[in-house]
Structure formats: C-alpha cells, structure tokens
C-alpha positions in Angstrom: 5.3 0.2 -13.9 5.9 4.0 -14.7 2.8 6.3 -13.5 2.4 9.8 -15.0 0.7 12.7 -13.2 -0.1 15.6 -15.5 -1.6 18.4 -13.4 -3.2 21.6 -14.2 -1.3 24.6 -15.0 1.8 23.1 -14.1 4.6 22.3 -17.4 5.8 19.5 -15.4 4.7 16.0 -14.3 5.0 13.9 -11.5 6.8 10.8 -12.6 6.9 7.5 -10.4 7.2 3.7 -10.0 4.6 1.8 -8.8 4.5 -1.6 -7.8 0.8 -1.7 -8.6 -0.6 -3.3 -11.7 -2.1 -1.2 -14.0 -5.6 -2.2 -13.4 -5.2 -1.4 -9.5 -3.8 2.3 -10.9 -6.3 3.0 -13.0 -9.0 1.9 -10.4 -7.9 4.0 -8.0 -7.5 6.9 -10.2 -11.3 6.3 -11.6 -12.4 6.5 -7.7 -10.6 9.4 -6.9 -12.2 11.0 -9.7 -15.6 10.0 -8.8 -15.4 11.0 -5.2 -13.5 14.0 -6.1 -10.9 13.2 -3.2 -7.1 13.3 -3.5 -5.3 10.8 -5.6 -3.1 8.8 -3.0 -0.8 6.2 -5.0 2.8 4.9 -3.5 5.8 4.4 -5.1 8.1 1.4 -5.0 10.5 3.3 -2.2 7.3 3.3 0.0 7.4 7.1 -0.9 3.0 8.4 -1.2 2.1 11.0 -3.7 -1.0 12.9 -3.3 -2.5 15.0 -5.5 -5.7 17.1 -5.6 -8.4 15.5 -7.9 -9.6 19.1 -8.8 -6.0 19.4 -10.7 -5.3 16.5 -12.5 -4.8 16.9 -15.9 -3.5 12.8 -17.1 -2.8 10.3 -15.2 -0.7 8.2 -18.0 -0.4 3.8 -17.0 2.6 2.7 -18.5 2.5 -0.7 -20.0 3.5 -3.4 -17.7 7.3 -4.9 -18.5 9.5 -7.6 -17.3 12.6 -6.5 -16.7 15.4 -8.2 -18.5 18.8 -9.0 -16.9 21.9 -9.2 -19.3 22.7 -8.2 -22.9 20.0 -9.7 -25.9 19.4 -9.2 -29.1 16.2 -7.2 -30.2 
C-alpha cells in the first residue's frame, strides 16, 4: 500500500510502500501523534523512515489493492 508523508514547510513528500495494512498505518501514525514521538514506519525494501511528529503535515493511506498480473479489460 502507498504511504504519503507531507511535512511542514517542505514542497515535497516522502513517498513509500508499505507492507502494512492500512489500519496498522494509521494506528501508528495516531500514536505517534499522541505521544508526540517520531513516526517510525518501514517500507517493503526493509528500508525505516522516521520523521519528527512536530513536522508532519499528512500522512495520506492509500487504498489497499491487489495487484493484477497480465492484460484485462477495465
């Protein structure tokens, strides 16, 4: 699922897969929020993105999707 990180004062955002659901996201955010401590989420290279709580602007949860394999109709 696609994860993105809007912080403050800053044109760009930090864009990444996780291999979280989006309920797991979201409650993480929520608790970094609450405790004011860094946002620590992981990406599905193993990679960890931390960000200040004091500078988040969005987190944005994208929608959860199967992936489809080969060519199909819409």
């Amino acid at each position: 699922m696609e994860v993105k990180i809007g912080i403050q004062n800053i044109g760009r955002e930090i864009v990444l897969e996780s291999a979280q659901d989006a309920d797991a996201v979201a409650k993480v955010v929520a608790e970094s929020l609450a405790k004011g401590t860094e946002l620590r989420l992981s990406d599905e290279k193993g990679r960890q993105i931390i960000v200040p709580a004091n500078v988040l602007g969005y987190v944005e949860i994208g929608a959860e999707e199967v992936r489809r394999v080969g060519f199909g109709a819409l």
